[in-house]
C-alpha positions in Angstrom: 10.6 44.7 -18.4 12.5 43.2 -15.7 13.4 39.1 -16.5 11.0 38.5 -13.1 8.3 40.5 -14.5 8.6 38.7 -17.8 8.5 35.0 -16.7 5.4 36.3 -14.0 3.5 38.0 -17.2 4.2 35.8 -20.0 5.4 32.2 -18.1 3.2 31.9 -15.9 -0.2 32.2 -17.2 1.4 29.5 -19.8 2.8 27.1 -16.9 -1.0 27.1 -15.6 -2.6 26.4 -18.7 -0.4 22.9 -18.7 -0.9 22.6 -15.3 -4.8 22.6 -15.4 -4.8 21.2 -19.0 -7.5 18.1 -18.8 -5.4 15.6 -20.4 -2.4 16.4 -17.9 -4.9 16.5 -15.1 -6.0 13.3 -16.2 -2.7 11.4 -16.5 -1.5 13.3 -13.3 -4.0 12.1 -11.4 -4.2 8.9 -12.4 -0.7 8.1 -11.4 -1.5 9.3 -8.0 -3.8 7.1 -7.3 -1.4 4.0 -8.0 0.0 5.1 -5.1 -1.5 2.4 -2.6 0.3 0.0 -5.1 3.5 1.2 -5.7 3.8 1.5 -1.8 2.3 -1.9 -1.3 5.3 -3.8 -3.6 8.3 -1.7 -2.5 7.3 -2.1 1.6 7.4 -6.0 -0.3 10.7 -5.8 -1.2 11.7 -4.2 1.8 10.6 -7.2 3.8 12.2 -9.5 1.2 15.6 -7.6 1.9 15.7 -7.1 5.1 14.3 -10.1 6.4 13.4 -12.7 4.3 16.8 -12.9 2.2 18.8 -11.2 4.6 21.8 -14.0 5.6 22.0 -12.3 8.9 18.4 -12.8 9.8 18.2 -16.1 8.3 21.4 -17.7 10.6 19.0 -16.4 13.5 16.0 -17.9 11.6 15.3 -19.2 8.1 12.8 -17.2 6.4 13.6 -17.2 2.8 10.6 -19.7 1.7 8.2 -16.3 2.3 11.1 -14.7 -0.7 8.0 -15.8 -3.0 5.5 -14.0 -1.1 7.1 -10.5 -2.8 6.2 -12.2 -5.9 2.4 -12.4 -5.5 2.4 -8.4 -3.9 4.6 -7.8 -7.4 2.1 -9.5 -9.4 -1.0 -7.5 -7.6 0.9 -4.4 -8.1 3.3 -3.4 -10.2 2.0 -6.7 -13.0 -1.3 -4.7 -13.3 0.3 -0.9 -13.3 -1.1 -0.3 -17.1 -4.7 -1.4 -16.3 -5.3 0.2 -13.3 -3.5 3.6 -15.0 -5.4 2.9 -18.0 -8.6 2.8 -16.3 -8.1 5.8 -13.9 -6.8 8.2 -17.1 -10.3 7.2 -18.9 -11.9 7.7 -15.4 -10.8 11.0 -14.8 -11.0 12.5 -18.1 -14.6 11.6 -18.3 -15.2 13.2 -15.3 -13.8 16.6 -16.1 -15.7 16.6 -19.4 -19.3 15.8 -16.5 -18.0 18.5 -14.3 -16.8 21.1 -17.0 -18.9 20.6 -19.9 -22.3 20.4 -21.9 -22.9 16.6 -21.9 -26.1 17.6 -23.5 -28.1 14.9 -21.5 -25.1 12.0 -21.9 -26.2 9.1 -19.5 -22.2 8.0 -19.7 -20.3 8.2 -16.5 -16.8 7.7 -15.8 -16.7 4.1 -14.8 -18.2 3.7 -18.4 -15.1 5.9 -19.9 -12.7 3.6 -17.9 -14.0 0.1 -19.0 -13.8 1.5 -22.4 -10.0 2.5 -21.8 -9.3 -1.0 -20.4 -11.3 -2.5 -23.1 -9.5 -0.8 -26.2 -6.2 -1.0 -24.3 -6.7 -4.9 -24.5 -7.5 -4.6 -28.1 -4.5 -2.8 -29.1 -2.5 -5.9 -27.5 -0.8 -8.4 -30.0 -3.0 -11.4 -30.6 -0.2 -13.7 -30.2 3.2 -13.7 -27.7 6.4 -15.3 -27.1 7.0 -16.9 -23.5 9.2 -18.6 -22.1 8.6 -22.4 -21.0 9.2 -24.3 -17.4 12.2 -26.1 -18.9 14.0 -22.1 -20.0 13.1 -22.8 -24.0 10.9 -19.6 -25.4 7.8 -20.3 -27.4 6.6 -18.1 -30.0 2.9 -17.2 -31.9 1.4 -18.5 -28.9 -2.3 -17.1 -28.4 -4.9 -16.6 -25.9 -1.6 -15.4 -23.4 -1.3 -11.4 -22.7 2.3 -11.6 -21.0 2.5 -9.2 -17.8 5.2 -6.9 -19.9 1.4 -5.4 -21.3 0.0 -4.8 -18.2 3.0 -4.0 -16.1 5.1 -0.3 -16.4 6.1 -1.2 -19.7 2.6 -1.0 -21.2 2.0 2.2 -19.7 2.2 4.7 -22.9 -0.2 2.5 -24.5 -2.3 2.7 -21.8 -2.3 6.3 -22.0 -2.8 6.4 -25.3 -6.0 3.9 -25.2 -7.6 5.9 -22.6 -7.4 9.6 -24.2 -8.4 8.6 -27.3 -11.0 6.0 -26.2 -12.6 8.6 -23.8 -12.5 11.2 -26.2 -14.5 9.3 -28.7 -16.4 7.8 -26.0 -17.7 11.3 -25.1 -18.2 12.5 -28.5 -20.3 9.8 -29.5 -22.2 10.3 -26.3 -23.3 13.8 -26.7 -25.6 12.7 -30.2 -28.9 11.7 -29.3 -28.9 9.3 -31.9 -26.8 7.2 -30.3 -29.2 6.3 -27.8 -31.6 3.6 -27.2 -35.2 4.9 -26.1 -36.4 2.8 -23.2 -39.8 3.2 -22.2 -40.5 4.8 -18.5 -40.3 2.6 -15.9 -37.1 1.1 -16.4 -34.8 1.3 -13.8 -31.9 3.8 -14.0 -29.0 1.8 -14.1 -30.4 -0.9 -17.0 -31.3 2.4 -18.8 -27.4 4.1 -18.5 -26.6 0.6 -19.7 -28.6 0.5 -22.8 -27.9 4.8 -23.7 -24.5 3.8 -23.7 -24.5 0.4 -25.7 -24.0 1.3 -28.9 -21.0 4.5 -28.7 -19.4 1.7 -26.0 -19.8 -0.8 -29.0 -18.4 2.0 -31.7 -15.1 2.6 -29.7 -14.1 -0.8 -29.1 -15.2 -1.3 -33.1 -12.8 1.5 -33.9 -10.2 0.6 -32.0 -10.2 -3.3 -33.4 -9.9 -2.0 -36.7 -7.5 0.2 -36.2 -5.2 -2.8 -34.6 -6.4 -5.2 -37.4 -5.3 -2.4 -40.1 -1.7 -2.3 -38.3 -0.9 -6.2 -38.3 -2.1 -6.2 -41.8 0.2 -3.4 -43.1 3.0 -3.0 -41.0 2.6 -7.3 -39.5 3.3 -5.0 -35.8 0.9 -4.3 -33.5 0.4 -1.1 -31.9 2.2 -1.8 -28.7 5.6 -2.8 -30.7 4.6 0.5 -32.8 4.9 2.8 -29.6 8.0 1.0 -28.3 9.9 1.9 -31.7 8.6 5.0 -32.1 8.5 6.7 -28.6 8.2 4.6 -25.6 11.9 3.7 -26.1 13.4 7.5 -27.2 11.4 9.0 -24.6 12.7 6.3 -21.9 15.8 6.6 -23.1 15.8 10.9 -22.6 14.3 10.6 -18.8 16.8 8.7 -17.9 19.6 10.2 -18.9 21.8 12.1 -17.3 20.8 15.0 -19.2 17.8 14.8 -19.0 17.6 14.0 -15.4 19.4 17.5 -15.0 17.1 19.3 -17.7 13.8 17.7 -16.2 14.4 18.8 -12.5 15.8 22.4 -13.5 12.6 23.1 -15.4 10.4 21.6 -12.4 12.3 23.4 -9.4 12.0 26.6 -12.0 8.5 26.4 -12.4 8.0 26.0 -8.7 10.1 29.3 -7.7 7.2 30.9 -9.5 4.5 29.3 -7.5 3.8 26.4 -10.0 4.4 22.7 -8.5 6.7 21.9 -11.2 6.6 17.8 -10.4 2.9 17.7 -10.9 3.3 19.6 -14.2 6.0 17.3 -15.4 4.5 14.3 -14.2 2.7 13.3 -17.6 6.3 12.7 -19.4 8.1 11.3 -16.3 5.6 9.1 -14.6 6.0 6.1 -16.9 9.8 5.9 -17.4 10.2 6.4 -13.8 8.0 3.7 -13.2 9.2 1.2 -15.7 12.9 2.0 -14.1 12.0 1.3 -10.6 9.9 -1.6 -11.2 13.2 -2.9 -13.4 15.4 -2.6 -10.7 12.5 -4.4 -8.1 13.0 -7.2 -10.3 16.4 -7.3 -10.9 16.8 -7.1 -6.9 14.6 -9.7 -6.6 16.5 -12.1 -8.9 19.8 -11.1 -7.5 20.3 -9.7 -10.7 22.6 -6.7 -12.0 20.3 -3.4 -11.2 19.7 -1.6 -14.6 19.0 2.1 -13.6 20.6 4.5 -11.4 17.7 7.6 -12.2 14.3 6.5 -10.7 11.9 8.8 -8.7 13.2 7.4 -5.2 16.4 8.1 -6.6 15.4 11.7 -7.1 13.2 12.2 -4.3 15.8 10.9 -1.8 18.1 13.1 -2.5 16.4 16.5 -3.2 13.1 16.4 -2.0 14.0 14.6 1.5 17.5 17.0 2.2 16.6 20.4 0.8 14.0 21.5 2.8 15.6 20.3 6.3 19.1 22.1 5.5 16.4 25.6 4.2 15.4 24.9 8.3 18.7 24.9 9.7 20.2 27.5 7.7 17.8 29.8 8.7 18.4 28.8 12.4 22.2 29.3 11.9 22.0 32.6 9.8 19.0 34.5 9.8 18.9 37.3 11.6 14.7 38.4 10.6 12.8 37.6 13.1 9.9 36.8 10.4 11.9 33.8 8.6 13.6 32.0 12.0 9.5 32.6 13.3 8.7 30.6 10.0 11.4 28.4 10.3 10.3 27.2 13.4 6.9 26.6 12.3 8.2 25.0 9.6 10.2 22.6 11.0 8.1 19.7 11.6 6.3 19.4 8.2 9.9 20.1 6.9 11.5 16.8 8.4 8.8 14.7 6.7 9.4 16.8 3.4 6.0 19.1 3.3 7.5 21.9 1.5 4.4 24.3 1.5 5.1 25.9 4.9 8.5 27.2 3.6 7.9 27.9 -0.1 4.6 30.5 0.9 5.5 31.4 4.3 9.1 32.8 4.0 8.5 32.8 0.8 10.6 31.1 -1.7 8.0 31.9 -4.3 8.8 34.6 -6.2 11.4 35.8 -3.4 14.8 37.1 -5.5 17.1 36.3 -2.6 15.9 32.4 -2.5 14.6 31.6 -5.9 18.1 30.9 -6.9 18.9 28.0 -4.7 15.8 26.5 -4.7 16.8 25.7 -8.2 20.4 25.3 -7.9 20.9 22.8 -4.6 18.8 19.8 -6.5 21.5 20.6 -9.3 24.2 20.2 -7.0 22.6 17.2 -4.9 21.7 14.9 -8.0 25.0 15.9 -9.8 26.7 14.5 -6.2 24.6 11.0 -6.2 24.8 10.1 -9.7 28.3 10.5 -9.6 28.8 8.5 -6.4 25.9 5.8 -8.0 27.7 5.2 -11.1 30.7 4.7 -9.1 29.4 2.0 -6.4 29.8 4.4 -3.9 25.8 3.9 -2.7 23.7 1.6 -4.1 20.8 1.9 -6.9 17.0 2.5 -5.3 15.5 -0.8 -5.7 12.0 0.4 -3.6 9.4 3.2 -3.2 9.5 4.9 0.3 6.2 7.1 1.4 7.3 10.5 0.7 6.9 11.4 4.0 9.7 9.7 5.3 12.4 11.9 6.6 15.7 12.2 4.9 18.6 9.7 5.6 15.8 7.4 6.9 14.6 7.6 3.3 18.0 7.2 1.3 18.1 4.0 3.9 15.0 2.6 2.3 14.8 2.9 -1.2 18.6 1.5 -1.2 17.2 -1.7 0.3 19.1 -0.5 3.4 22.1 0.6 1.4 24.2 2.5 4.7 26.5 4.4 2.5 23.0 5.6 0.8 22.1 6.9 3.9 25.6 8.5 4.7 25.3 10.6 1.5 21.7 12.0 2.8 23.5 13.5 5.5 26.6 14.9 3.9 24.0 16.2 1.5 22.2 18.1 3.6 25.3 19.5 5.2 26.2 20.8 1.7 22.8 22.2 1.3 23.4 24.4 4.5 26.4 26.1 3.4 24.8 26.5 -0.3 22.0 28.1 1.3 24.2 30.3 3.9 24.6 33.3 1.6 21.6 33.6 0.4 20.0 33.3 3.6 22.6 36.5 4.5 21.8 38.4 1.9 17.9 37.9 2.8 19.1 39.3 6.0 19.7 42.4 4.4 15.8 43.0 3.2 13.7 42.6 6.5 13.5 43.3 9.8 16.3 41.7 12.1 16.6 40.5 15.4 18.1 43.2 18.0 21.1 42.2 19.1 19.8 43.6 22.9 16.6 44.6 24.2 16.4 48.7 24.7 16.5 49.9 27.9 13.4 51.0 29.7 
């Protein structure tokens, strides 16, 4: 059995149980819909560099008294990440279990599942926090205060955590028709889905009290310090490392040279530290601060996502000599400069193509390897915002560098380097297809 053959017959049907996997899904999708917000604070920050506490601008004009407007679309954002994930995970994993299983007559819906996330999510919180005062002094075992490190990016994995398991008992409890309350006919729908799911609504947020009141007895931690010790903090710490930037995108550009989008697959144990970094480095931006984090996901996107399909366009202009591929390539083209990937990756193909599969994997390599290394060495700047990921390369490494020009330098040089990486391979494909006559035959 050939090592393609292997990965298509044993690989794959794994890699799409993961991918449609209804916890994953869940997660997955829930992080996608924060996508409104995440775009809302970096275009935020944008402003806030660019014009608000740009010196340039304000010589022309002063406009730094709107620098605190970034702070209210940061609050609205990024300060209620966790809830609005929490909710969406609980959300969405109730509606799987509606579409894809016996409910047995449950009246539960998913905006039920999500309050119950938020709800239990809340309860896992400490009941006391320290802040710190007007005057710079902290304050400790204050109560009746959730600070925003709960409900921001950092809270995330608890998040996660409340909403699975919350949902899950949620549904269980909903499927026994003793858990109901009978209410005579007559009674309007909704106050009658109210009352059918009172009392396994009441159960989980019982259960999930106790559970944080049995923590802070025995361990005097609550749950969220629990997760932080134990594997918000390790699992942080992995993502964004260098090796495990390197692993993480190798297994994702892997999985998608077999047809698999490996970034949706992954997303479940990259969302949250990516998250938590950029936000980090929003703030520290904002405060004129030291940025913490080199590895966020508009420091990966930038520089694989937004140069790698452009330079597959115009090697294949430059090389190829099939007529197929440069007929793709120019169809391509478009959705290529604003990094739609499909067009190339099932039309050449690079899916499952021997010739291509190789540098699909190995240019993302070679292009993070090339902007860590010039990061860590204040060559570019750090990505201190969130571009749409539609925005074409160079424009994008402008962006999310807070309009860092050496940033956007590098997006070019990469994509030259991408060209010659994909040169061979694009000569070799020559080799397997129909080429281009060199002259037309004579009539």
């Amino acid at each position: 059995m050939s090592a393609i053959d292997f990965i298509s017959d044993k690989l794959y049907p794994v890699a799409q149980k993961l991918a449609t996997q209804r916890h994953l899904l869940a997660i997955r999708d829930a992080f996608i819909s924060t996508m409104a917000l995440t775009m809302a604070a970096s275009f935020g920050i944008l402003l806030n560099a660019l014009i608000f506490s740009n010196a340039a601008v304000n010589k022309v004009i002063d406009l730094s008294s709107f620098a605190s407007l970034v702070t209210y679309i940061n609050d609205a954002t990024f300060g209620i990440l966790s809830i609005v994930v929490c909710y969406n995970v609980g959300s969405n994993l109730c509606k799987w279990y509606i579409d894809n299983s016996d409910m047995n007559g449950s009246t539960i819906t998913p905006a039920h599942a999500g309050m119950m996330a938020v709800a239990s999510l809340f309860a896992l919180m400490p009941l006391t926090s320290t802040v710190t005062l007007a005057n710079g002094k902290t304050a400790s075992g204050i109560a009746s205060i959730i600070p925003q490190t709960y409900t921001s990016s950092d809270g995330l994995f608890v998040a996660m955590f409340a909403a699975l398991i919350s949902t899950e008992i949620l549904v269980r409890l909903a499927r026994s028709r003793h858990m109901r309350i009978s209410m005579p006919d007559g009674v309007p729908p909704a106050i009658a889905t109210t009352f059918n799911s009172m009392i396994p609504e009441i159960l989980v947020i019982m259960i999930f009290a106790i559970f944080a009141f049995a923590l802070d007895q025995i361990f005097h931690m609550s749950f969220t310090e629990i997760i932080g010790v134990a594997i918000q903090t390790p699992l942080k710490g992995f993502v964004l490392s260098a090796g495990g930037l390197f692993f993480l995108q190798f297994i994702s550009d892997f999985l998608w040279a077999f047809g698999l989008h490996g970034a949706s697959i992954l997303s479940p144990i990259k969302s949250a530290p990516l998250l938590q970094a950029i936000q980090e480095n929003v703030t520290a931006f904002q405060n004129h601060a030291h940025i913490p984090n080199i590895i966020t996901q508009p420091f990966i996107d930038s520089n694989t996502l937004s140069t790698d399909f452009v330079a597959i366009v115009i090697a294949i202009f430059l090389f190829s000599k099939r007529q197929d591929q440069r007929q793709v390539g120019k169809l391509a083209s478009i959705p290529a400069f604003f990094n739609i990937s499909e067009p190339l990756m099932f039309g050449l193909p690079i899916v499952l193509n021997p010739a291509y599969m190789i540098p699909i994997i190995l240019v993302p390599q070679v292009n993070l390897g090339i902007a860590y290394f010039a990061t860590s060495v204040g060559l570019i700047g750090k990505t201190v915002a969130m571009a749409p990921w539609i925005t074409p390369p160079i424009l994008q490494n402008y962006l999310v560098t807070g309009g860092n020009i050496p940033a956007a330098i590098l997006g070019g040089l990469l994509i030259v380097i991408d060209v010659v990486i994909w040169m061979p391979f694009v000569m070799i494909s020559n080799r397997t297809g129909h080429t281009e006559p060199d002259a037309q035959p004579e009539k």
